[in-house]
C-alpha positions as CSV (number, residue, x, y, z in Angstrom):
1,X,10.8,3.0,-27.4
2,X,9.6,-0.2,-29.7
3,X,6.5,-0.2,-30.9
4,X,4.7,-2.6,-29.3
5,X,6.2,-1.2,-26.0
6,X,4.5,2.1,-26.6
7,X,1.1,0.3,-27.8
8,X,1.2,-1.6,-24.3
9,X,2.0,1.3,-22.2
10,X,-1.1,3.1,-23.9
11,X,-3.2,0.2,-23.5
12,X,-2.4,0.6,-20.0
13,X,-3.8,4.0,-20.1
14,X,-6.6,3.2,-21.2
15,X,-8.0,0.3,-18.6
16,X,-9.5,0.8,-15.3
17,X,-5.9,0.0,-14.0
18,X,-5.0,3.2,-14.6
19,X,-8.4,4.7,-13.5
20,X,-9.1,8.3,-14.6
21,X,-5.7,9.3,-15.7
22,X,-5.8,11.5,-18.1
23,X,-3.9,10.8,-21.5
24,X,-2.1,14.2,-21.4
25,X,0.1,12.4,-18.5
26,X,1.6,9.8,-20.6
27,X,4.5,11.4,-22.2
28,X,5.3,11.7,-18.6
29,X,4.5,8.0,-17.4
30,X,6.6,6.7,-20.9
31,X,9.5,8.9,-19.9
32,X,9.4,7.6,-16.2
33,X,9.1,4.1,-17.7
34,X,11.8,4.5,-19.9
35,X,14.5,5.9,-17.0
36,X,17.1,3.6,-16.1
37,X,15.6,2.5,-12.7
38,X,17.5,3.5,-9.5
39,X,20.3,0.9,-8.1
40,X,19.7,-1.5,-5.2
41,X,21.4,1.5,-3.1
42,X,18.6,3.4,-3.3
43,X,15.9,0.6,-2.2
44,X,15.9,-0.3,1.8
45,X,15.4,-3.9,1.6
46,X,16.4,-4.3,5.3
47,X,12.9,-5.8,5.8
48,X,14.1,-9.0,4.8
49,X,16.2,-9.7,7.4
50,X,12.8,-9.8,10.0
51,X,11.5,-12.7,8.1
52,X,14.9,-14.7,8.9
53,X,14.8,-18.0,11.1
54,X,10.6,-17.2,11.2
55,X,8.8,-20.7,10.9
56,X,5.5,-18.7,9.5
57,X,5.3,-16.1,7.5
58,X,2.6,-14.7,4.9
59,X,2.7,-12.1,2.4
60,X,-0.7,-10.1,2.0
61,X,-1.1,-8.7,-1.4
62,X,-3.5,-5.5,-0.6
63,X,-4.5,-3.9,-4.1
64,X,-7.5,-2.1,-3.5
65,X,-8.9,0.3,-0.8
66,X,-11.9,-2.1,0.0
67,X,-12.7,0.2,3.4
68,X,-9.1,-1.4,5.1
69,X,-10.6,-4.7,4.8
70,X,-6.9,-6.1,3.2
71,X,-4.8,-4.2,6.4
72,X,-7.5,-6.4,9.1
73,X,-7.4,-9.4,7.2
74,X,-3.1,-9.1,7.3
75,X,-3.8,-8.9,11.0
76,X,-6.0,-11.9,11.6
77,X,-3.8,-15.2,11.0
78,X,-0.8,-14.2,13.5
79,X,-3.3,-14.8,16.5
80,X,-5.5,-17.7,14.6
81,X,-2.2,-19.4,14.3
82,X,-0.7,-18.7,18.5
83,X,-4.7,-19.7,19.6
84,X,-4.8,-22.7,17.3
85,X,-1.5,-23.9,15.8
86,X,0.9,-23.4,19.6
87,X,3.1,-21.2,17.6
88,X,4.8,-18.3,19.6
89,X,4.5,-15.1,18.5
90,X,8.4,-14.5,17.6
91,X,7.6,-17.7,15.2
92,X,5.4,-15.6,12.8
93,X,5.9,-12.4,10.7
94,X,3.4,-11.2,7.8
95,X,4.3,-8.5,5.1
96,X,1.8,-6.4,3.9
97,X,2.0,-5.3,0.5
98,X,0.3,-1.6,-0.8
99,X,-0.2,-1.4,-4.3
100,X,-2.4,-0.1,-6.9
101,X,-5.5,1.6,-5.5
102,X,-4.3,0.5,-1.5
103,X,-1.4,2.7,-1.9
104,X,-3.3,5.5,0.4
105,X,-4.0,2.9,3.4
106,X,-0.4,3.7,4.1
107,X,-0.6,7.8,4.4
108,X,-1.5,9.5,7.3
109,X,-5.1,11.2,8.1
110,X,-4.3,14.6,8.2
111,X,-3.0,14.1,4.0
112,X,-6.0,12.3,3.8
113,X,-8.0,15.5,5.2
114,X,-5.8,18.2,3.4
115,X,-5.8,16.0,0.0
116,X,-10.1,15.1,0.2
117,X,-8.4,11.0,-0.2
118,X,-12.2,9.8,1.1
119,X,-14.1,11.7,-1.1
120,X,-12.0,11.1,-4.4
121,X,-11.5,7.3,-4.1
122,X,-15.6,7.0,-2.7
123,X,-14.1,5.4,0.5
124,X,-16.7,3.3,2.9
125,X,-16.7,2.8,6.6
126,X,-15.9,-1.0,7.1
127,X,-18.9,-1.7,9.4
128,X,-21.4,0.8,8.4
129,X,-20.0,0.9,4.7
130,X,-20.9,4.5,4.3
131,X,-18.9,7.1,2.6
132,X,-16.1,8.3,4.8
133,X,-13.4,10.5,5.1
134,X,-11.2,9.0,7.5
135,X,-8.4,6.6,6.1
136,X,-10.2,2.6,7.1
137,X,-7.0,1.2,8.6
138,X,-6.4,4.1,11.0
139,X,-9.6,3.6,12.6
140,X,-9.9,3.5,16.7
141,X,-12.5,3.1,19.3
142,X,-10.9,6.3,21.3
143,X,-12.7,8.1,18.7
144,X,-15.7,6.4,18.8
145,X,-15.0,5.5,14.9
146,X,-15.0,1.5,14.9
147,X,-15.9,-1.1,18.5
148,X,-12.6,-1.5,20.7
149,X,-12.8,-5.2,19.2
150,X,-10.8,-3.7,15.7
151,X,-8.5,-1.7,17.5
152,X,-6.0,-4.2,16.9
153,X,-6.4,-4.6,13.1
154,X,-5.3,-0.2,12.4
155,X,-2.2,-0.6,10.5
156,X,-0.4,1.6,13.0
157,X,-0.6,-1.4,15.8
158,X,-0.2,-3.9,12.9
159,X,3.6,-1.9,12.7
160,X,3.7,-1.7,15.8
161,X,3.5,-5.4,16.2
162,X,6.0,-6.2,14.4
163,X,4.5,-6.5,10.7
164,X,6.1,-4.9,7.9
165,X,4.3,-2.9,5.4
166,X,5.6,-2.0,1.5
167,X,4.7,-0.2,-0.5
168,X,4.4,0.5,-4.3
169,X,6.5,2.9,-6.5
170,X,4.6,2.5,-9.1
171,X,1.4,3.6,-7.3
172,X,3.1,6.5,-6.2
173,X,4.1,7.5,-9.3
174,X,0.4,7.6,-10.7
175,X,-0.7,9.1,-7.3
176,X,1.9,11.7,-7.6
177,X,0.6,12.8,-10.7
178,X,-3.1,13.1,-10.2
179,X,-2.0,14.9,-6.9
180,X,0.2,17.3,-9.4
181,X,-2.8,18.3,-11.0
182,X,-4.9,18.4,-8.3
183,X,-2.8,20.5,-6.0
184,X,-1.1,22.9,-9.0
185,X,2.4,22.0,-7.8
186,X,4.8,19.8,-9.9
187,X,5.1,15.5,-9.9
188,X,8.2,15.5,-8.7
189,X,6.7,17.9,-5.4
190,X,3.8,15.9,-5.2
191,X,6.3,12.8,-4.5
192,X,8.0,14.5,-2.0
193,X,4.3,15.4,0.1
194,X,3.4,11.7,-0.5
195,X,6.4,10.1,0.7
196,X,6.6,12.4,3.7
197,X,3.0,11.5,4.3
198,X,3.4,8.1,4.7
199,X,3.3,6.5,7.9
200,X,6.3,5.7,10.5
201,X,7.5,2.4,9.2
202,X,6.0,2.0,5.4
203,X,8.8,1.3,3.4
204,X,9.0,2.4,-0.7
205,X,9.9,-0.7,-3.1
206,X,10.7,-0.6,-6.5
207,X,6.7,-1.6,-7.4
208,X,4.0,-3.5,-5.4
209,X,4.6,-7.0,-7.7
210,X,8.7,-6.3,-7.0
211,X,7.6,-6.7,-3.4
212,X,4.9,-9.7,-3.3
213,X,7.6,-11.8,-5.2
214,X,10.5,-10.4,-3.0
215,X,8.6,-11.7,-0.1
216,X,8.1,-15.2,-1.7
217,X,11.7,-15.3,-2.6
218,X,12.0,-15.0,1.0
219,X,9.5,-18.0,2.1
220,X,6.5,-16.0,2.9
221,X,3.2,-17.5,1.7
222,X,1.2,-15.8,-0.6
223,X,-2.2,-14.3,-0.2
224,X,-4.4,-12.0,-1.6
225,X,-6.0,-9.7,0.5
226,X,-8.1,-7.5,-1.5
């Protein structure tokens, strides 16, 4: 490793990207880094082919938790654009990206239970924006937890609709180790609980940036969404 390679991968250790990471995981991060990354075989890329022959598509870049807000904001502009623009709904597509901090939007509530998710990233309710432990874009009205009105904006329906969800590598890789250490079990098992956590139809890419480009390669707007 050069020099000013290793200099930037501790400067990145040391910013708020990074968060609490301890310092004694960097040997490990610098030795992931350093890996030969895995071929285009082992990335499902298959997405792509839903945003073919679509006449409006977005990309939603979600980088922080932000109580879900960046998963109901993905699900806003399909509508807006059928109520306003006459566009039919097999015209539009959006791709919602999960990196950074966002990365736990996409697991499912009972990891967020078993793991204490809420309570380690200080998560808020997105209407009454008090601390919760329930994941903000699985929220539903059947359990009293948010009005009928946002039942459309959980990431499950959002799937289930058609929208296509990524998510980032390299936040897992961070994730992964924090849960290592929180859990007592080895990073390479702690990828395996995350993975299998996430939900139906959240698809791992190579890093959260690898997929906001991807999308734009692929004609979807750009937008950040948290």
């Amino acid at each position: 490793m050069t020099t000013n390679r290793r200099e930037f991968i501790e400067h990145l250790g040391a910013t708020a990207m990074l968060g609490a990471l301890p310092l004694t995981t960097m040997p490990s991060l610098m030795q992931a880094l350093e890996s030969p990354p895995p071929s285009s075989e082992d990335w499902d890329f298959s997405w792509t082919a839903k945003l073919k022959g679509k006449k409006y598509k977005a990309c939603f870049d979600c980088a922080e938790v932000e109580s879900g807000y960046g998963v109901w904001r993905a699900g806003m502009w399909e509508p807006q654009f059928h109520q306003t623009q006459g566009a039919k709904p097999s015209e539009t597509v959006t791709v919602l990206v999960l990196r950074h901090a966002a990365l736990v939007l996409g697991f499912n509530q009972e990891f967020w239970d078993k793991y204490t998710i809420g309570a380690d990233d200080k998560v808020t309710h997105p209407i009454t924006q008090q601390s919760t432990d329930r994941n903000p874009a699985l929220l539903s009205s059947t359990r009293n937890e948010v009005p009928a009105m946002f039942d459309a904006f959980a990431i499950t329906n959002f799937i289930s609709k058609g929208g296509i969800v990524l998510a980032c590598n390299v936040a897992l890789m961070f994730f992964s180790m924090g849960l290592a250490k929180k859990a007592g079990i080895t990073e390479e098992e702690a990828r395996k609980l995350a993975i299998a956590a996430f939900l139906p139809g959240v698809t791992l890419q190579p890093s959260g940036v690898f997929a906001a480009v991807k999308a734009q390669v692929e004609g979807c707007h750009y937008v950040r969404a948290s």
